[in-house]
KEKE-3310 file (N, C-alpha, C; in steps of 0.2 Angstrom, whole numbers, plus 5000, padded with zeros to 4 digits):
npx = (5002:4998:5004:5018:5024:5026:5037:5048:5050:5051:5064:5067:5057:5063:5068:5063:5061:5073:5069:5059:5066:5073:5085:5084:5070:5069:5082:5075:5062:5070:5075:5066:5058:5069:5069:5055:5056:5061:5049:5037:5030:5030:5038:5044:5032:5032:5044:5043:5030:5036:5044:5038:5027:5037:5039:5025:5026:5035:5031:5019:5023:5029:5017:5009:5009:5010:5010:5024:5027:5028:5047:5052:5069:5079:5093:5110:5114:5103:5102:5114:5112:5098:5102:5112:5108:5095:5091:5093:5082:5088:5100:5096:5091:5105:5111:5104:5105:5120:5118:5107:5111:5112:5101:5099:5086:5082:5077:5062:5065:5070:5059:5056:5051:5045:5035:5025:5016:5011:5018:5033:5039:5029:5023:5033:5034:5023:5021:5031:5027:5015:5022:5029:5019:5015:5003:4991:4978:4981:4984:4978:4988:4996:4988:4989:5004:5005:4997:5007:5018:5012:5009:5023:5029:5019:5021:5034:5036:5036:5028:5009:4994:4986:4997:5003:4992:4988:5002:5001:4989:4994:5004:4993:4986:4997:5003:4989:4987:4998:4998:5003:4996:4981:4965:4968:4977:4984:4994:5013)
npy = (5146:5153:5147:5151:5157:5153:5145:5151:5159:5149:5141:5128:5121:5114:5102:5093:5088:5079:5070:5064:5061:5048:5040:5042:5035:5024:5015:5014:5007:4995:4991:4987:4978:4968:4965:4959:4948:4937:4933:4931:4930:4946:4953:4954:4961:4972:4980:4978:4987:4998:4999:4999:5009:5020:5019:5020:5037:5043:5038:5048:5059:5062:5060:5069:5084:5098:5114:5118:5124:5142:5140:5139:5141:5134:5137:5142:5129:5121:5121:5113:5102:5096:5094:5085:5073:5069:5064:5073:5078:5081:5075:5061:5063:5067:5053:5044:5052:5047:5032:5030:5041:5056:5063:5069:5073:5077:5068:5063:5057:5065:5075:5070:5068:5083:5086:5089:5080:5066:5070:5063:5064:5063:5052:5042:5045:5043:5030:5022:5027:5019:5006:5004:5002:4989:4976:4985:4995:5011:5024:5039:5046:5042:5050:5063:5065:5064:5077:5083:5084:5085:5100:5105:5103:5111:5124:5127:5125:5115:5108:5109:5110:5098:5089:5083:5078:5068:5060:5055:5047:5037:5032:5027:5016:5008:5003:4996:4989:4980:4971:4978:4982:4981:4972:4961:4953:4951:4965:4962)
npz = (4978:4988:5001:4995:5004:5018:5014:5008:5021:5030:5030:5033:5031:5018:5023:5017:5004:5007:5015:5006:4997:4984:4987:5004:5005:4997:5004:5017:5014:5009:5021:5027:5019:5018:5032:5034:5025:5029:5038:5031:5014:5010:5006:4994:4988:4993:4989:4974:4972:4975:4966:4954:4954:4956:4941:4936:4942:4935:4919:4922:4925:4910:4902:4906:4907:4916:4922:4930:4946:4955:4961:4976:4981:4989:5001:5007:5021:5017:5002:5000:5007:5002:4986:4989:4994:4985:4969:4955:4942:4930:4933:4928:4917:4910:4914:4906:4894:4890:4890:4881:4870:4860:4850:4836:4831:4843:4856:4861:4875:4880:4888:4898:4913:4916:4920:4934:4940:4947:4962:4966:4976:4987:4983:4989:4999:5007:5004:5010:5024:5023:5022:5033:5043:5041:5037:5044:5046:5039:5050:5060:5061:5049:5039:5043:5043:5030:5024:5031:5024:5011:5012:5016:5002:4995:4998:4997:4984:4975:4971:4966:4974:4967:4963:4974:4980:4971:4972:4986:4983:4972:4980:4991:4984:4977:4989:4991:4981:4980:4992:5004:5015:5024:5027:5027:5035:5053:5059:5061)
capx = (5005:4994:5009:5025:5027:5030:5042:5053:5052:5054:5069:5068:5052:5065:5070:5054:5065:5079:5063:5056:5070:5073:5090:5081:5065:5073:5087:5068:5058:5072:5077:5057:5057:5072:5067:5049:5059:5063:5043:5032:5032:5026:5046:5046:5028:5035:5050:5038:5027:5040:5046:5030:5025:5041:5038:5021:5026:5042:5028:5012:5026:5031:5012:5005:5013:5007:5015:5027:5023:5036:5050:5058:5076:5084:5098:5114:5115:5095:5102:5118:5108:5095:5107:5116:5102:5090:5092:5088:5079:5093:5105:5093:5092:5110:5113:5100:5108:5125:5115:5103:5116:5111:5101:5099:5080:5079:5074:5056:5067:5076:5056:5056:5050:5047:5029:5027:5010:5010:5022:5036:5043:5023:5020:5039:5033:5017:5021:5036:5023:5013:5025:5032:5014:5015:4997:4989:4977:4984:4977:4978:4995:4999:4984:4993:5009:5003:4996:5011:5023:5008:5009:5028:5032:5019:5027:5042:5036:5039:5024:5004:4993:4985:5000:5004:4985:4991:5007:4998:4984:4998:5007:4989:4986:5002:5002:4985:4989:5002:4994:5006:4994:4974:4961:4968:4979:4987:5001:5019)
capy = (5153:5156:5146:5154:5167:5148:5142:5159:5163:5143:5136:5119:5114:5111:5098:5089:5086:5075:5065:5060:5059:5041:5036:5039:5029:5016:5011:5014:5000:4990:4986:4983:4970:4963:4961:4953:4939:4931:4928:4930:4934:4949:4957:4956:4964:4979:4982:4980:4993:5005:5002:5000:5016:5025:5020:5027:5042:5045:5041:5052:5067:5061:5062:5074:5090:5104:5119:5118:5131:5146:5137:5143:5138:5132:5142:5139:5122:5119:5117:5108:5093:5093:5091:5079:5067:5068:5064:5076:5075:5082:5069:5058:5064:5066:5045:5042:5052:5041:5027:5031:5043:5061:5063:5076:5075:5079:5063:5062:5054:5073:5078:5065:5072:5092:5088:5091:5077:5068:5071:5059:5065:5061:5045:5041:5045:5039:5022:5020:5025:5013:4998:5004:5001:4983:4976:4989:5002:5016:5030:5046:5047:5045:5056:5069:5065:5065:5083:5089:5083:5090:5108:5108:5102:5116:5128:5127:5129:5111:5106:5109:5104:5089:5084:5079:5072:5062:5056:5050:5041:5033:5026:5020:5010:5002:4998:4991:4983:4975:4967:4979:4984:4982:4969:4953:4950:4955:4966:4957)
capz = (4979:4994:5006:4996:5012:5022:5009:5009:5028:5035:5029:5036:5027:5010:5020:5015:4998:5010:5019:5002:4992:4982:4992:5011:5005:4995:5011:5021:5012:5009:5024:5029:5015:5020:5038:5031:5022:5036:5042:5026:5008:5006:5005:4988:4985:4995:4984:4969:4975:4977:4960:4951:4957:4954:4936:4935:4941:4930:4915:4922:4924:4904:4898:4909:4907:4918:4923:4937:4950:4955:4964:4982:4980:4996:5003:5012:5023:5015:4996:5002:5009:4998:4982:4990:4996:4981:4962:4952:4933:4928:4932:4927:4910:4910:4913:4899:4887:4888:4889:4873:4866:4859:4844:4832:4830:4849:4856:4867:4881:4886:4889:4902:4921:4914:4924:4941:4943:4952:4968:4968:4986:4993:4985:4993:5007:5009:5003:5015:5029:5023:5023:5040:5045:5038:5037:5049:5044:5039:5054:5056:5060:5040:5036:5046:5039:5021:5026:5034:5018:5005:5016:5015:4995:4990:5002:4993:4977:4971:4967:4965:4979:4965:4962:4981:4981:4966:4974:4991:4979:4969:4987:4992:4976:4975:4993:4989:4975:4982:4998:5009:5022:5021:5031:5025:5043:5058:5058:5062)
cpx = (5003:5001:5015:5027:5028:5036:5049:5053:5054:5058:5068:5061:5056:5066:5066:5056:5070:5074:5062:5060:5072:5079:5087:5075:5068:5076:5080:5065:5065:5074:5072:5056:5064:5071:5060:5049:5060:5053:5039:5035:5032:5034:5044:5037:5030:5039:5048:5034:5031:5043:5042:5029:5030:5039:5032:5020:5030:5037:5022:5018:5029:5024:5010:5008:5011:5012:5018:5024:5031:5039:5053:5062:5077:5091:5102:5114:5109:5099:5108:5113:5103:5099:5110:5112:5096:5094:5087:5087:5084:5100:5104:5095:5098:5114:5111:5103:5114:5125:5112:5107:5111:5107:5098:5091:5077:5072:5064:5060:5070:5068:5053:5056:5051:5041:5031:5019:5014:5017:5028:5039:5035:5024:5025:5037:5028:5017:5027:5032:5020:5017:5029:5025:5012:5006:4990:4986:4978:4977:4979:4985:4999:4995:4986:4999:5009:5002:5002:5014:5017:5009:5017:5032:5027:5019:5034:5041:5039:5036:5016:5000:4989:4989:5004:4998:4988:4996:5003:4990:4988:5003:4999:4986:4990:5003:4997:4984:4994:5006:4999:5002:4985:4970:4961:4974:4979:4994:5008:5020)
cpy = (5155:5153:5147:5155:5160:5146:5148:5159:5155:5140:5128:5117:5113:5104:5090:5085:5079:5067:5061:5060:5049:5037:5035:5033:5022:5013:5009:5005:4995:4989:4984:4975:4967:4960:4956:4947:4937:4928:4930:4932:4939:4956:4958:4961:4973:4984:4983:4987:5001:5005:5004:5009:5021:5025:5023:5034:5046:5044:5045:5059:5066:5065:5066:5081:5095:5108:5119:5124:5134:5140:5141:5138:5138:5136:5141:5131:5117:5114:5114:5101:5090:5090:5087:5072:5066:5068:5067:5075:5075:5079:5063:5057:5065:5058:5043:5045:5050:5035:5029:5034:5050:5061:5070:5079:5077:5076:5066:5062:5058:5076:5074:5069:5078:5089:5087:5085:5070:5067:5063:5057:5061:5054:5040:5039:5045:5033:5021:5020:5019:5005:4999:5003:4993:4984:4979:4993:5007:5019:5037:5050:5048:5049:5062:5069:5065:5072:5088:5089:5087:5096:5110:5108:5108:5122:5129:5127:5124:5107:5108:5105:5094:5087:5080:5074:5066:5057:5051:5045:5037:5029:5025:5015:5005:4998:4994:4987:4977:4971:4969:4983:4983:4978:4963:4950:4953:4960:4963:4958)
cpz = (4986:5002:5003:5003:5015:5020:5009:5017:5034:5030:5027:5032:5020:5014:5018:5008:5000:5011:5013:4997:4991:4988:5001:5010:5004:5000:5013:5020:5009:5014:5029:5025:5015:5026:5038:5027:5026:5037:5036:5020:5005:5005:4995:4984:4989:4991:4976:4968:4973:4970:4954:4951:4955:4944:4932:4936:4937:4924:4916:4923:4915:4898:4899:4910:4909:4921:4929:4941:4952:4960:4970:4983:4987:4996:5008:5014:5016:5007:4998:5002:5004:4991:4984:4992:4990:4974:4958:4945:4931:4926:4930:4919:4907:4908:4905:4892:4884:4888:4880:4868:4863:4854:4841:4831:4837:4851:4861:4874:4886:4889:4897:4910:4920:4918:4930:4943:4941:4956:4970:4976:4990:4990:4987:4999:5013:5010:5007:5022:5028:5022:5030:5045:5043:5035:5040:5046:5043:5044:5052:5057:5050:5037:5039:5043:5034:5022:5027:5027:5012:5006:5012:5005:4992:4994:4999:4986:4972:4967:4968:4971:4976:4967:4968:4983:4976:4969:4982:4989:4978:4975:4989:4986:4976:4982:4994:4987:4978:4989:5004:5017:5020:5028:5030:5031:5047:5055:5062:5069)
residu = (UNK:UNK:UNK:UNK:UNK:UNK:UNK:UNK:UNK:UNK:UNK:UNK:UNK:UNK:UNK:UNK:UNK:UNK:UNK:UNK:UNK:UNK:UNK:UNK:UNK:UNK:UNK:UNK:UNK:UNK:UNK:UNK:UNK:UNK:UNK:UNK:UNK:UNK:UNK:UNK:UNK:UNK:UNK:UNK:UNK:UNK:UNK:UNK:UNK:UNK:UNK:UNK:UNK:UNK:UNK:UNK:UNK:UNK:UNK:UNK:UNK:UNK:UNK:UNK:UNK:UNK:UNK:UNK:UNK:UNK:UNK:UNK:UNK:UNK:UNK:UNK:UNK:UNK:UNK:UNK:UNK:UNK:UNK:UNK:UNK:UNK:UNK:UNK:UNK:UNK:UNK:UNK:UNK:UNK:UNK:UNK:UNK:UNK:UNK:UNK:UNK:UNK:UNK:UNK:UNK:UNK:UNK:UNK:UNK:UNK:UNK:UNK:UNK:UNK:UNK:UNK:UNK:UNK:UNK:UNK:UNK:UNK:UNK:UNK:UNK:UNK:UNK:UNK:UNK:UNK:UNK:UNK:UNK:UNK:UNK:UNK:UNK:UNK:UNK:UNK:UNK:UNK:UNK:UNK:UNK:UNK:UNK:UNK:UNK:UNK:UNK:UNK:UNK:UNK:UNK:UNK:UNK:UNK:UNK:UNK:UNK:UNK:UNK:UNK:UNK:UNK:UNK:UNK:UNK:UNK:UNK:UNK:UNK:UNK:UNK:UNK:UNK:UNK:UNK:UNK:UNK:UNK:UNK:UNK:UNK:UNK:UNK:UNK)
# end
Protein backbone atom coordinates (compact mmCIF):
# COMPACT_ATOMS: atom_id res chain seq x y z
CA UNK A 1 0.00 0.00 0.00
CA UNK A 2 2.84 2.30 1.08
CA UNK A 3 4.20 2.24 -3.05
CA UNK A 4 0.53 2.67 -4.62
CA UNK A 5 1.28 6.64 -4.95
CA UNK A 6 4.49 5.00 -7.57
CA UNK A 7 2.00 2.70 -9.28
CA UNK A 8 -0.73 5.60 -9.91
CA UNK A 9 1.73 8.60 -10.66
CA UNK A 10 4.51 6.30 -12.81
CA UNK A 11 2.98 4.64 -15.70
CA UNK A 12 5.92 2.88 -17.10
CA UNK A 13 6.47 0.79 -14.15
CA UNK A 14 3.20 -1.59 -15.62
CA UNK A 15 5.49 -2.35 -18.05
CA UNK A 16 7.08 -4.72 -15.41
CA UNK A 17 3.97 -7.04 -16.57
CA UNK A 18 5.41 -7.06 -20.48
CA UNK A 19 9.25 -7.91 -18.96
CA UNK A 20 7.97 -10.69 -16.94
CA UNK A 21 5.19 -11.88 -18.85
CA UNK A 22 5.38 -15.90 -20.12
CA UNK A 23 5.75 -15.15 -23.98
CA UNK A 24 9.11 -12.60 -23.50
CA UNK A 25 10.68 -15.04 -21.07
CA UNK A 26 9.79 -18.27 -22.63
CA UNK A 27 11.35 -16.71 -26.51
CA UNK A 28 14.34 -15.52 -23.60
CA UNK A 29 15.20 -18.94 -22.35
CA UNK A 30 14.47 -20.66 -25.15
CA UNK A 31 16.57 -19.36 -27.37
CA UNK A 32 19.60 -19.57 -24.42
CA UNK A 33 18.67 -23.35 -24.42
CA UNK A 34 18.91 -23.51 -27.82
CA UNK A 35 22.21 -21.76 -28.32
CA UNK A 36 23.71 -24.26 -25.24
CA UNK A 37 22.68 -27.32 -27.41
CA UNK A 38 25.30 -26.86 -29.55
CA UNK A 39 28.36 -26.95 -26.69
CA UNK A 40 26.68 -28.89 -23.57
CA UNK A 41 23.75 -30.31 -22.18
CA UNK A 42 22.47 -28.27 -19.91
CA UNK A 43 19.69 -26.79 -22.64
CA UNK A 44 17.32 -29.04 -21.65
CA UNK A 45 17.70 -28.51 -17.88
CA UNK A 46 17.11 -24.86 -18.71
CA UNK A 47 13.74 -25.50 -20.31
CA UNK A 48 12.91 -27.83 -17.47
CA UNK A 49 13.49 -25.27 -15.02
CA UNK A 50 11.32 -22.89 -16.62
CA UNK A 51 8.51 -25.23 -16.71
CA UNK A 52 9.00 -26.82 -13.48
CA UNK A 53 8.76 -23.79 -11.86
CA UNK A 54 5.95 -22.50 -13.81
CA UNK A 55 4.01 -25.49 -12.51
CA UNK A 56 4.77 -24.93 -8.99
CA UNK A 57 3.71 -21.58 -9.09
CA UNK A 58 0.32 -22.22 -10.99
CA UNK A 59 -0.25 -24.93 -7.81
CA UNK A 60 1.11 -22.65 -4.77
CA UNK A 61 -1.35 -19.81 -6.38
CA UNK A 62 -4.19 -23.02 -6.36
CA UNK A 63 -3.25 -24.01 -2.64
CA UNK A 64 -2.29 -20.92 -1.04
CA UNK A 65 -4.97 -18.40 -1.35
CA UNK A 66 -4.12 -15.02 -0.09
CA UNK A 67 -5.77 -11.89 -0.61
CA UNK A 68 -4.67 -10.11 -3.70
CA UNK A 69 -3.72 -6.43 -2.92
CA UNK A 70 -5.68 -3.41 -4.50
CA UNK A 71 -4.67 -3.43 -8.11
CA UNK A 72 -3.45 -0.14 -10.35
CA UNK A 73 -5.00 -0.71 -13.59
CA UNK A 74 -2.74 0.28 -16.47
CA UNK A 75 -4.12 3.11 -18.74
CA UNK A 76 -4.06 4.00 -22.37
CA UNK A 77 -0.74 2.60 -24.40
CA UNK A 78 0.21 0.75 -20.54
CA UNK A 79 -2.91 -1.55 -20.73
CA UNK A 80 -2.72 -2.16 -24.59
CA UNK A 81 0.69 -3.76 -24.35
CA UNK A 82 0.33 -5.31 -21.36
CA UNK A 83 -2.78 -7.26 -22.48
CA UNK A 84 -1.35 -8.14 -25.49
CA UNK A 85 2.12 -9.56 -24.20
CA UNK A 86 0.88 -11.31 -21.15
CA UNK A 87 -1.55 -14.38 -20.51
CA UNK A 88 -3.90 -13.68 -18.41
CA UNK A 89 -5.78 -16.25 -15.69
CA UNK A 90 -8.57 -15.65 -17.25
CA UNK A 91 -7.67 -16.88 -20.56
CA UNK A 92 -6.23 -19.57 -18.95
CA UNK A 93 -9.18 -20.71 -17.33
CA UNK A 94 -11.08 -20.07 -20.29
CA UNK A 95 -8.93 -22.85 -22.46
CA UNK A 96 -9.35 -25.38 -19.53
CA UNK A 97 -12.85 -25.08 -19.42
CA UNK A 98 -13.15 -26.24 -23.21
CA UNK A 99 -10.62 -28.67 -22.58
CA UNK A 100 -12.29 -30.25 -19.18
CA UNK A 101 -15.65 -28.85 -20.07
CA UNK A 102 -18.16 -26.92 -17.54
CA UNK A 103 -19.40 -28.67 -14.68
CA UNK A 104 -22.47 -28.14 -12.71
CA UNK A 105 -20.83 -28.91 -9.33
CA UNK A 106 -18.44 -26.04 -10.07
CA UNK A 107 -15.37 -27.73 -10.75
CA UNK A 108 -11.98 -26.89 -8.18
CA UNK A 109 -10.09 -26.20 -11.62
CA UNK A 110 -12.05 -22.48 -12.31
CA UNK A 111 -10.28 -21.70 -8.50
CA UNK A 112 -7.10 -22.07 -10.41
CA UNK A 113 -4.47 -18.95 -9.89
CA UNK A 114 -7.29 -16.60 -7.65
CA UNK A 115 -3.74 -16.45 -5.42
CA UNK A 116 -1.31 -13.87 -5.79
CA UNK A 117 1.91 -16.17 -4.09
CA UNK A 118 4.21 -16.47 -5.22
CA UNK A 119 5.05 -13.98 -8.09
CA UNK A 120 5.02 -15.46 -11.35
CA UNK A 121 6.36 -12.16 -13.35
CA UNK A 122 9.56 -12.38 -10.65
CA UNK A 123 10.25 -15.93 -10.70
CA UNK A 124 10.23 -15.25 -14.77
CA UNK A 125 12.33 -12.95 -14.37
CA UNK A 126 14.70 -13.89 -12.19
CA UNK A 127 15.19 -17.42 -13.61
CA UNK A 128 15.74 -15.80 -17.24
CA UNK A 129 18.48 -13.66 -15.47
CA UNK A 130 19.80 -16.47 -14.28
CA UNK A 131 20.04 -18.56 -17.33
CA UNK A 132 21.32 -15.40 -19.25
CA UNK A 133 24.11 -15.73 -16.59
CA UNK A 134 24.71 -19.31 -17.51
CA UNK A 135 26.94 -20.99 -14.82
CA UNK A 136 28.17 -17.53 -13.20
CA UNK A 137 27.23 -16.46 -9.95
CA UNK A 138 24.51 -14.65 -9.89
CA UNK A 139 25.81 -10.76 -8.65
CA UNK A 140 24.55 -7.84 -7.67
CA UNK A 141 23.28 -7.00 -10.97
CA UNK A 142 20.36 -9.63 -10.49
CA UNK A 143 19.89 -8.70 -6.85
CA UNK A 144 19.35 -5.35 -8.08
CA UNK A 145 17.10 -6.45 -10.80
CA UNK A 146 15.08 -8.67 -8.66
CA UNK A 147 14.74 -5.43 -6.31
CA UNK A 148 13.85 -3.28 -9.21
CA UNK A 149 11.01 -5.82 -10.54
CA UNK A 150 9.87 -6.59 -6.74
CA UNK A 151 9.41 -2.48 -6.32
CA UNK A 152 7.62 -2.14 -9.67
CA UNK A 153 4.96 -5.53 -9.37
CA UNK A 154 3.98 -4.12 -5.80
CA UNK A 155 3.90 -0.61 -7.13
CA UNK A 156 1.16 -1.55 -9.18
CA UNK A 157 -0.86 -3.27 -7.12
CA UNK A 158 -0.16 -6.93 -8.44
CA UNK A 159 1.33 -8.44 -5.94
CA UNK A 160 2.47 -8.47 -2.00
CA UNK A 161 6.07 -7.95 -1.40
CA UNK A 162 6.23 -12.11 -0.16
CA UNK A 163 4.96 -12.99 -2.91
CA UNK A 164 7.80 -11.47 -5.23
CA UNK A 165 10.26 -12.94 -2.38
CA UNK A 166 8.57 -16.00 -3.23
CA UNK A 167 8.80 -15.78 -6.99
CA UNK A 168 12.70 -14.85 -6.81
CA UNK A 169 13.28 -17.93 -4.22
CA UNK A 170 11.31 -20.23 -6.57
CA UNK A 171 13.66 -18.92 -9.77
CA UNK A 172 16.75 -19.47 -7.50
CA UNK A 173 15.67 -23.12 -6.65
CA UNK A 174 14.92 -24.15 -9.89
CA UNK A 175 17.88 -22.73 -11.25
CA UNK A 176 19.58 -24.52 -8.66
CA UNK A 177 18.06 -27.56 -8.99
CA UNK A 178 18.70 -27.68 -12.25
CA UNK A 179 22.54 -27.03 -12.49
CA UNK A 180 21.79 -23.62 -14.38
CA UNK A 181 24.25 -21.56 -12.65
CA UNK A 182 26.21 -22.39 -9.39
CA UNK A 183 30.19 -23.56 -8.58
CA UNK A 184 30.27 -26.62 -10.49
CA UNK A 185 32.11 -24.56 -13.84
CA UNK A 186 33.14 -21.75 -15.87
CA UNK A 187 30.67 -19.73 -17.60
CA UNK A 188 30.56 -20.40 -21.69
Amino acid sequence: MTLRPFGVHLPALQLIWVLGGIPLTFVVVLIVAWRRKATRNSWLGILLGFVVGSLIEVLAKHFIVLPNPPNVRPTGFYRTIVAVTNIDPQQILHLLSLIVGRSRTGPSHFRLLQGSFPSGHLFRITYTLLVLLGRRRPGIGVIVAAAAASFCVVATGGHWIWDAVGGVILATLMATWFGIYGARGKAP
